[in-house]
SEMARNU-404263 format. One line per field, with one value per residue (C-alpha): residue number from 1; x, y, z. Coordinates in steps of 0.2 Angstrom, whole numbers, plus 2048, in hexadecimal, padded with zeros to 3 digits. Example, Ala and Ser with C-alpha at 12.3 -4.5 7.8 and 13.67 -1.06 7.14 Angstrom:
seq: 1_2 $
east: 83E_844 $
north: 7EA_7FB $
up: 827_824 $
***
This chain:
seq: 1_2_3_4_5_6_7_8_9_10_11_12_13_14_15_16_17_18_19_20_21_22_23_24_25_26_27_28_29_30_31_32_33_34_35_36_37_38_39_40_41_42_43_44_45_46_47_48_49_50_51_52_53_54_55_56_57_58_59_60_61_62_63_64_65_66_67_68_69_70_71_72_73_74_75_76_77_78_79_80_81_82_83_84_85_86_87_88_89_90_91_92_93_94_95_96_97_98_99_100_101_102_103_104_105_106_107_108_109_110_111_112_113_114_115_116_117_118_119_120_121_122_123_124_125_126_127_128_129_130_131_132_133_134_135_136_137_138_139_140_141_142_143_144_145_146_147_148_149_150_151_152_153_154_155_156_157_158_159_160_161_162_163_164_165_166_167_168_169_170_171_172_173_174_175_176_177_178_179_180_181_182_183_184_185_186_187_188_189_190_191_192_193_194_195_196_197_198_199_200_201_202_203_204_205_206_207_208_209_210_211_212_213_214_215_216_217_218_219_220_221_222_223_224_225_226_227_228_229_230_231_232_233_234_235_236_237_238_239_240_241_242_243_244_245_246_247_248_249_250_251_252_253_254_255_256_257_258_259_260_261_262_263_264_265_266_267_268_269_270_271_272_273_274_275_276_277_278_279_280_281_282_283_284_285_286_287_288_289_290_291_292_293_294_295_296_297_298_299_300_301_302_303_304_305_306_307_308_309_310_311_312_313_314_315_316_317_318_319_320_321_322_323_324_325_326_327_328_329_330_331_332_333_334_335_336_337_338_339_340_341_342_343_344_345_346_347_348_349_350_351_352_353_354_355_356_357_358_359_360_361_362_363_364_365_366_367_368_369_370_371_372_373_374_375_376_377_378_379_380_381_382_383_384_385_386_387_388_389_390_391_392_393_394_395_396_397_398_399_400_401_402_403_404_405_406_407_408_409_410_411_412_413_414_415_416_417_418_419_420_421_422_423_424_425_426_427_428_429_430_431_432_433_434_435_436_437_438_439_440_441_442_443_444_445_446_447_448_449_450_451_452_453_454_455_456_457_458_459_460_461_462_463_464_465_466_467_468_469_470_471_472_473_474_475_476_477_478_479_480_481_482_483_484_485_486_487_488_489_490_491_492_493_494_495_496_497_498_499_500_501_502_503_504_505_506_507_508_509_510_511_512_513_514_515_516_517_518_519_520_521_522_523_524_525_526_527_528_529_530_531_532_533_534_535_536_537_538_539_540_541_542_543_544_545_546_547_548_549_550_551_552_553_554_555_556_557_558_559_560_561_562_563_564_565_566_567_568_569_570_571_572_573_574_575_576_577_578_579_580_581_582_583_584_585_586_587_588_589_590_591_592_593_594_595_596_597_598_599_600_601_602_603_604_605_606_607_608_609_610_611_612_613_614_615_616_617_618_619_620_621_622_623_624_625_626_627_628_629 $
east: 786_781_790_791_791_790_77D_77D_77E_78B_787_78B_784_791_788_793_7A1_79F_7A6_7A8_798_78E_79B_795_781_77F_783_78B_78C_79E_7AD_7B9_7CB_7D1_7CA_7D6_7D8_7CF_7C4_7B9_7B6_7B0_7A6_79D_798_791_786_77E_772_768_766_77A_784_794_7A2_7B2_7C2_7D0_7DE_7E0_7D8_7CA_7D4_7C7_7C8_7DC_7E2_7F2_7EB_7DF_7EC_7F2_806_808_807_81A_815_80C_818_825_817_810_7FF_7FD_80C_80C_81E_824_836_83E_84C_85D_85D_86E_86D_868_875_871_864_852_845_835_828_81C_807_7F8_7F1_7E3_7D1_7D6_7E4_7F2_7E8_7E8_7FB_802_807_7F5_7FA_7EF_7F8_7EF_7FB_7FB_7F0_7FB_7FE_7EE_7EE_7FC_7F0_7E2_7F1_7FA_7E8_7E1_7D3_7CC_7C5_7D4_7D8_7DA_7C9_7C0_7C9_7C5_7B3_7B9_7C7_7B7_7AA_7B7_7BA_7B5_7C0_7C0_7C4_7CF_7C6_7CA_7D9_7E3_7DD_7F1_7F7_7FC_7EF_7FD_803_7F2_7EE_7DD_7D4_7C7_7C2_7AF_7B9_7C4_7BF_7B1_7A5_79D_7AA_7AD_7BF_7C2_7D4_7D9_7E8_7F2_7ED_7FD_80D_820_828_833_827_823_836_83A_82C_833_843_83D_836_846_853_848_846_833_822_816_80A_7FF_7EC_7E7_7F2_7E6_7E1_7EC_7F8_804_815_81A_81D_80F_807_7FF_7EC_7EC_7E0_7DA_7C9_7C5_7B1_7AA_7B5_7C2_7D5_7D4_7DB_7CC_7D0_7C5_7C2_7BA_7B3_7AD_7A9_7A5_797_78E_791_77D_77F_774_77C_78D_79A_7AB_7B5_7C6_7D4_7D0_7DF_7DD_7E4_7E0_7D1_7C4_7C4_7B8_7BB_7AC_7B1_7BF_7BB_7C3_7BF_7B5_7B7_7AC_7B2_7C1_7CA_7CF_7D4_7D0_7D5_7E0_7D1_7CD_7BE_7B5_7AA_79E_79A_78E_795_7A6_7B7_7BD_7D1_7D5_7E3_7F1_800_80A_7FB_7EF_7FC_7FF_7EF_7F0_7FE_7F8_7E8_7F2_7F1_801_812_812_826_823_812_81D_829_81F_815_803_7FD_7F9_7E7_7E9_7F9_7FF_812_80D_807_811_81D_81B_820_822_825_82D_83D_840_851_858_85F_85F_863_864_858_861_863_851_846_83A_836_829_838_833_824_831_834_829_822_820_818_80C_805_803_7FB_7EF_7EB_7E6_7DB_7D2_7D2_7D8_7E4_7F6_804_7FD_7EE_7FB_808_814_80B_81A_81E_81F_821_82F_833_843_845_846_855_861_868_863_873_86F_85D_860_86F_863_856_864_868_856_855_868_865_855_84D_83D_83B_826_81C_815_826_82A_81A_81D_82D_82B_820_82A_837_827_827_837_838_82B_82D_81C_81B_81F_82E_833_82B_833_82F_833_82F_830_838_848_845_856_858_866_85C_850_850_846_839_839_84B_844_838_845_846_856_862_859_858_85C_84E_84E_847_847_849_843_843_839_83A_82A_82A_836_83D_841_838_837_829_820_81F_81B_829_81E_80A_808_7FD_803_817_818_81D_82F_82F_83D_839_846_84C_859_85B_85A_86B_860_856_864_869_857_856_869_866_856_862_86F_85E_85A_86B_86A_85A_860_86E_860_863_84F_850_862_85E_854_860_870_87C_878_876_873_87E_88A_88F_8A2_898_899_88C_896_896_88A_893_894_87F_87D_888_87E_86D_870_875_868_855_844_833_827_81B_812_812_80A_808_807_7F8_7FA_7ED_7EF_7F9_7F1_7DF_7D4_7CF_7BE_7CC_7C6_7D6_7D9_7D3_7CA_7B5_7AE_7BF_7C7_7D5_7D0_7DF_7EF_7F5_7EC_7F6_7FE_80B_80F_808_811_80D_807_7FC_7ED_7E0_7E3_7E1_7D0_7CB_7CF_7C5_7B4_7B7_7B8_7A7_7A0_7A7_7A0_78F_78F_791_780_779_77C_771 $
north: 822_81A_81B_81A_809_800_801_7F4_7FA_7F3_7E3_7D4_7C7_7C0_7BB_7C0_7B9_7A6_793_787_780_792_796_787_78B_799_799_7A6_7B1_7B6_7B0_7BE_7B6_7C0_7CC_7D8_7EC_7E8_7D8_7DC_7EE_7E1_7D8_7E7_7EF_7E2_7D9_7EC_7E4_7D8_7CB_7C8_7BB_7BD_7B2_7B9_7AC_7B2_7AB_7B6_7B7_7C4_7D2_7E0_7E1_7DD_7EF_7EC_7ED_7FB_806_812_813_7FF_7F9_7F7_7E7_7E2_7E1_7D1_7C8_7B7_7BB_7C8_7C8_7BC_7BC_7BC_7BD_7C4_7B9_7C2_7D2_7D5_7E6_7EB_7E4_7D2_7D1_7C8_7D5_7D4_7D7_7DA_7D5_7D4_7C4_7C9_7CE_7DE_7DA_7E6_7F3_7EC_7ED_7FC_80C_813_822_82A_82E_82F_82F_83C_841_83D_82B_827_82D_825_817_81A_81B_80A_801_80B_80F_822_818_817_829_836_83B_82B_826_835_831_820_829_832_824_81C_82A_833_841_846_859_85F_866_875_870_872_884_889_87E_886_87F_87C_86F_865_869_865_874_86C_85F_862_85C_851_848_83C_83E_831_822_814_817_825_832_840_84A_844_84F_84D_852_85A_86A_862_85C_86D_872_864_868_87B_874_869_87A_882_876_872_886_883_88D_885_883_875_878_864_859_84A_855_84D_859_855_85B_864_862_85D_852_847_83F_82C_821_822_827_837_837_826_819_824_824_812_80D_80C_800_7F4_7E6_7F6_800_7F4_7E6_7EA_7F4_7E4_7D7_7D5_7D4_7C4_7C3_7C3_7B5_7B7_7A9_7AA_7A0_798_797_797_78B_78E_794_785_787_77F_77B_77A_778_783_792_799_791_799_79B_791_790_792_783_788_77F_782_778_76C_768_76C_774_77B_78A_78D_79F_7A1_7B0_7B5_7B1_7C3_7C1_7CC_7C2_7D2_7D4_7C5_7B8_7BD_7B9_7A8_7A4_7A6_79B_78E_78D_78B_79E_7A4_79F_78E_78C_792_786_776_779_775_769_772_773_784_787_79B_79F_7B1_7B3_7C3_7BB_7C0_7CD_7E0_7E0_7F1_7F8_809_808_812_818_825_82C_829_83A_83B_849_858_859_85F_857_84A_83C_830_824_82C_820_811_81A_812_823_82C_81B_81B_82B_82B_81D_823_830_825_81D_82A_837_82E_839_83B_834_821_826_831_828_832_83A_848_846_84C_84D_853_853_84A_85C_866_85F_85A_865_865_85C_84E_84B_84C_83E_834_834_832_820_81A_818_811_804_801_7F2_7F2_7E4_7E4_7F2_7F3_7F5_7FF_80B_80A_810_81E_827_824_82E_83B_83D_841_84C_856_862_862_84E_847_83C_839_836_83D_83A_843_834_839_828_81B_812_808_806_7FC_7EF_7F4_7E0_7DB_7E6_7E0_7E8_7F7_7FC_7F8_804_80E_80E_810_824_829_832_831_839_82F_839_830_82E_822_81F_821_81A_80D_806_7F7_7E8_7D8_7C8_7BD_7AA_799_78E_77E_77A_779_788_78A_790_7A2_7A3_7AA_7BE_7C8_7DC_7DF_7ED_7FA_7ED_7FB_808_817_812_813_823_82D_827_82C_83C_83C_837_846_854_84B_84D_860_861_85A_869_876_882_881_86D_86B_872_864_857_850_844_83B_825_821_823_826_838_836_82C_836_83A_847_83D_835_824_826_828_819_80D_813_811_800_7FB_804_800_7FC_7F5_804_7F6_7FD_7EF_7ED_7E8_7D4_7D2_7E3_7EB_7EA_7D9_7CC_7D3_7E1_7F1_7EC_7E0_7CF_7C3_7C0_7B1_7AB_7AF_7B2_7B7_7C7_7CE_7DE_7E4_7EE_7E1_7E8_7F9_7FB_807_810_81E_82B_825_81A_80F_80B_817_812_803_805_80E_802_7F7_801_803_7F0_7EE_7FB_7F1_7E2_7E8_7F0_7DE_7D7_7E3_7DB_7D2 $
up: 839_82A_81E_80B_805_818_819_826_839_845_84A_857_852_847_838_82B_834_834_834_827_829_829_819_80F_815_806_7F5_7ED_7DD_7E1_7EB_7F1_7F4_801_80F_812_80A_7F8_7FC_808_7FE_7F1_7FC_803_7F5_7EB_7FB_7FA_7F0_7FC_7ED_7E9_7F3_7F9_801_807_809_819_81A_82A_83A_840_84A_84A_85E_85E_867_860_850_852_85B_84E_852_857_846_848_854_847_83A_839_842_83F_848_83B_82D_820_822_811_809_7FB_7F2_7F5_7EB_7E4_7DF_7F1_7FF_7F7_807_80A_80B_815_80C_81C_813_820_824_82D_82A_822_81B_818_81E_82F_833_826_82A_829_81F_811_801_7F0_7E0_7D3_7C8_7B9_7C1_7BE_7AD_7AA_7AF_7A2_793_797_799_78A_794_79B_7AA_7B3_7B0_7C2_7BC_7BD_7CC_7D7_7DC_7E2_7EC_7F5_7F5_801_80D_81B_81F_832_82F_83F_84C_856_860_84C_84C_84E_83D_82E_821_815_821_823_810_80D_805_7F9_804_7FB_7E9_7EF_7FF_803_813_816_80E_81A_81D_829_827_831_837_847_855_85B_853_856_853_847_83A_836_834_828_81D_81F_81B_80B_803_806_7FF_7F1_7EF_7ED_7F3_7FD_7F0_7F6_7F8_7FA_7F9_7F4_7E4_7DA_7DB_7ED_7EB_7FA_80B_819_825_81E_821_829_828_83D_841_849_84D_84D_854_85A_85C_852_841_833_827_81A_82A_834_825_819_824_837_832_829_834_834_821_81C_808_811_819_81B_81F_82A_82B_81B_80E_7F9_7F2_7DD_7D4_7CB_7B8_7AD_79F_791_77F_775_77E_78D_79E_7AC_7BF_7C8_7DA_7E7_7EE_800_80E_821_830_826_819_808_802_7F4_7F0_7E3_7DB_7CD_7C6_7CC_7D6_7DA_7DF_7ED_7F3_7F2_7E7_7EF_7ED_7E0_7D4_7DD_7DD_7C9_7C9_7D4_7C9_7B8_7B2_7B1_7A5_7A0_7A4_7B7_7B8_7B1_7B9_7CA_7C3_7BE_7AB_7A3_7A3_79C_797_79C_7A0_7A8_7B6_7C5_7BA_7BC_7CF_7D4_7E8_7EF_7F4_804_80B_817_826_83A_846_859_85E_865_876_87D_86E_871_864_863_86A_879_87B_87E_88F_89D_8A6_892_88E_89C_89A_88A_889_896_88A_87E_887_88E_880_871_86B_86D_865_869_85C_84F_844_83E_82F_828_817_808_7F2_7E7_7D6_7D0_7C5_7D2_7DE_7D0_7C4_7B1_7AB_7BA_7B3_79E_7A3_7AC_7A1_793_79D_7A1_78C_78B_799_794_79C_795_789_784_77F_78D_797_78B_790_7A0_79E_792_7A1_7AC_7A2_7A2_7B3_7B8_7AA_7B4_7C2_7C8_7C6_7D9_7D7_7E8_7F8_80A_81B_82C_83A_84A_84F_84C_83A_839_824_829_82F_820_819_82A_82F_844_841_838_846_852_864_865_875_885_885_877_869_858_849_836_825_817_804_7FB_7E6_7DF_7CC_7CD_7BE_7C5_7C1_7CC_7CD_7D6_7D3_7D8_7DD_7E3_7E0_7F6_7F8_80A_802_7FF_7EE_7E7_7EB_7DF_7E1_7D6_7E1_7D9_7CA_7BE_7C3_7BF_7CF_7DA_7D1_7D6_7E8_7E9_7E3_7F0_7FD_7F8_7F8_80A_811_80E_816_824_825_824_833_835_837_83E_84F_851_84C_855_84F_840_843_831_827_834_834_82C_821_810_806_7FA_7EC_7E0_7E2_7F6_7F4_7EA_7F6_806_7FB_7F6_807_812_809_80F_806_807_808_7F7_7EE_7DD_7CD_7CB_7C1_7BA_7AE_79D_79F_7AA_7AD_7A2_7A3_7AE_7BB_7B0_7AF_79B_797_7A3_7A6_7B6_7BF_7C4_7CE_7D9_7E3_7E3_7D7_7C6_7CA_7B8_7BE_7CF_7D8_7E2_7F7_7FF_7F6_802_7FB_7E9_7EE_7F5_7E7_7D9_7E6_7E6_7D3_7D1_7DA_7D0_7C0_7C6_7CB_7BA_7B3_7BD_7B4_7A5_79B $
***
């Protein structure tokens, strides 16, 4: 099937895929930095046109036929490992347990989108708006975004073994306004879930004292309670992960405008420097197998690098803030001290249950004979739990689960304790302070995981995804802080390229943070005591259950203690700050940054399908640019 954007056909020859000697055989118009979720979007779309020329540069290696990869639920042998995990670190965050965070990327063909959690979350509309006001542009607006949402995906509507579902749980009534049909990245439902996903969403509604209103929960509009779509394919390669390495590049492998490059590491962007004016992008310097190279483009270096190295990359190539380049010995080229500033992630928390006696998790699989035949399953039919991550989540509105007094002396201390210093900041903060105003905005994200999630090993994510005690099944209640006000950075502490540069997430830096998620925590706790939900629930792990939750300071403590990177980094080389309204880096000609980096502000969820969305809309920004005289 031909599919939108991918007009090659599956191919073995390899062609695309190549050494360094094929690599250096072309020259090329642009040079992506970066195959992984946003790059090799970019490289798809613009080798559409037979005449443009396209390089991609991976640090990673090619895992398309890696089982583990393309196994739905295995991603948590993926994460915290050096085959496929950059491995990065935070610094020690003070305001969160003063511990060393993981911060898990994908360093693999694919990127990110090859080891996360596959599930497929768009924002709110009014994120997105609130987009288009801090970049002063209507282009980033929900209503410019949308057709990128559906040029990038198929949905696999369920088939007739979901006849029993209530739509309300697989929300996805305007699939003709909302969802694409022919995009190269597949989503469905799981096909096989627990009795107790449907009772925590049932529970949810009744604590918050909520309807079931939704009616698609990728409209815009997704506060409620439901399971959510992933991104696994259901018709054409079946049972298996889809992600930008299979959706964008497997199908173009035969693609003669087209190389990509693995195992080949970045190590700064060439700048030319031609009179007064700003310098241009000429190249990439990379090394592969212990020697430097370098590649030409003629029009554009296209940074896809991610949130962690894009902004590395700046730095390395003397864009950035002249203190933090002298200070390892490079000159400013561009000075921008918003260069690596603006980190943003979801902070994650919650609780750890025993399963009742008689309920069955997905901690069952850790059992030889469960194990066996499931996987047999899988591999004959694949479906069952081996092809359906946990998918149960759900929105709420900090409005709706404190009481008014709670809320007008929060938003009271957000403007008190101000950490906003630039107008920018300051603008970023001010809708932030709109949106928990809002009891339709969506706040807070929760999960119902059929399966041990340990947030007191939240700092090490091999620890995290840890197996409980042989036996025992366990279910995971989540709650994850959407619009953090919180600010951390990322920066260069050497000019080696091979050193991963100095991660601070800022986590819980700003008290009003640790406030919301504790009041998250406090709305969670009683939906775990709804009779609907409790039958399913035994003793209580974490927090222990003479653990007290009663007050707000007993919340705070057990949040700052028991967090987790969401993995939804953003923000580095944000919008408005480090790179334009059409992704082009300020001062700088022929250079751009395409990824979940030039996110202004956050988005409600999980931030894989905005990121391939701002990806096909930087191709479309650059194509428009060819175009131009």
């Amino acid at each position: 099937m031909t599919t939108n954007g991918t007009n090659g056909v599956h191919s073995s020859s390899g062609s695309v895929l190549c050494n360094v000697n094929e690599f250096f055989s072309e020259q090329y118009d642009y040079v992506v930095v970066g195959g992984g979720s946003a790059g090799l979007v970019v490289a798809a779309r613009l080798t559409e046109d037979p005449a443009v020329k396209v390089g991609v540069l991976e640090a990673g290696q090619n895992r398309m036929d890696d089982k583990k990869v393309s196994t739905p639920a295995a991603y948590p042998q993926l994460i915290g490992r050096p085959e496929y995990d950059w491995m990065m670190q935070s610094i020690p965050q003070p305001n969160a347990g003063n511990k060393t965070y993981s911060m898990p990327r994908g360093k693999v063909l694919g990127g990110s989108s090859a080891i996360n959690y596959l599930m497929y979350v768009r924002g709110s509309k009014k994120d997105y708006d609130l987009w288009g006001s801090l970049v002063e542009s209507d282009d980033w607006t929900w209503e410019k975004m949308v057709p990128y949402f559906k040029k990038h995906q198929t949905l696999d509507p369920p088939d007739s073994s979901y006849s029993n579902v209530d739509p309300q749980i697989m929300p996805y009534a305007e699939a003709k306004k909302y969802h694409g049909t022919n995009g190269p990245i597949h989503t469905s439902f799981n096909d096989y879930r627990m009795p107790f996903e449907d009772d925590f969403c049932a529970a949810a509604f009744e604590v918050t004292g909520t309807k079931n209103s939704l009616v698609d929960a990728w409209s815009g509009d997704h506060l409620g309670f439901y399971s959510s779509l992933g991104a696994v394919d259901r018709t054409n390669d079946k049972g298996n992960r889809s992600y930008s390495a299979t959706g964008y590049l497997r199908p173009n492998l035969g693609r003669p405008n087209l190389k990509v490059l693995t195992e080949a590491l970045a190590s700064k962007v060439l700048l030319e420097q031609n009179g007064a004016g700003n310098p241009r992008a000429t190249g990439v310097e990379f090394v592969h197998d212990g020697k430097k190279h370098q590649v030409h483009a003629a029009r554009e270096v296209v940074l896809s690098a991610g949130v962690i190295q894009s902004p590395q990359l700046l730095e390395l190539s003397g864009i950035g803030d002249p203190q933090i380049l002298s200070s390892v010995g490079l000159d400013c080229v561009v000075e921008n001290e918003s260069v690596g500033a603006n980190f943003q992630d979801h902070v994650l928390g919650g609780m750890l249950f025993d399963c009742a006696d008689g309920v069955v998790s997905m901690d069952a699989i850790h059992g030889a004979e469960f194990q066996a035949a499931q996987q047999k399953i899988y591999d004959e039919t694949q479906r069952g739990p081996y092809g359906s991550p946990g998918m149960c989540m759900g929105f709420a509105s900090l409005s709706s689960i404190i009481t008014p007094e709670e809320l007008d002396n929060i938003l009271s201390s957000v403007e008190k304790n101000s950490h906003a210093k630039t107008p920018f900041e300051k603008k970023q903060e001010q809708g932030i302070v709109n949106q928990l105003s809002d009891p339709t905005f969506a706040n807070l994200q929760t999960f119902c995981i059929p399966c041990q999630l340990d947030t007191s090993s939240g700092s090490d994510q091999v620890g995290f995804f840890s197996k409980p005690p042989d036996g025992k099944n366990r279910i995971s209640l989540l709650m994850c802080l959407e619009h953090p006000l919180s600010r951390g950075s990322v920066h260069i502490t050497t000019s080696d390229p091979s050193k991963p540069p100095q991660i601070d997430p800022g986590y819980l830096r700003n008290e009003i943070d640790v406030r919301i998620l504790a009041a998250g925590m406090h709305w969670l706790d009683k939906v775990s005591q709804a009779p609907v939900l409790k039958k399913s629930l035994g003793e209580r792990i974490i927090p222990p259950a003479k653990t007290s939750l009663k007050t707000e300071d007993d919340r705070i403590k057990f949040v700052r203690n028991h967090i987790s990177t969401q993995y939804h980094l953003i923000g580095t080389c944000s919008m408005g700050q480090v790179v334009d309204e059409r992704l082009r880096v300020k001062g700088v000609h022929g250079l751009r940054v395409v990824d979940a980096s030039v996110f202004p502000s956050h988005v409600s969820g999980n931030i894989m399908s905005s990121t391939y969305a701002v990806a096909e809309k930087g191709a479309d920004l650059i194509k428009e640019d060819i175009s131009k005289p």
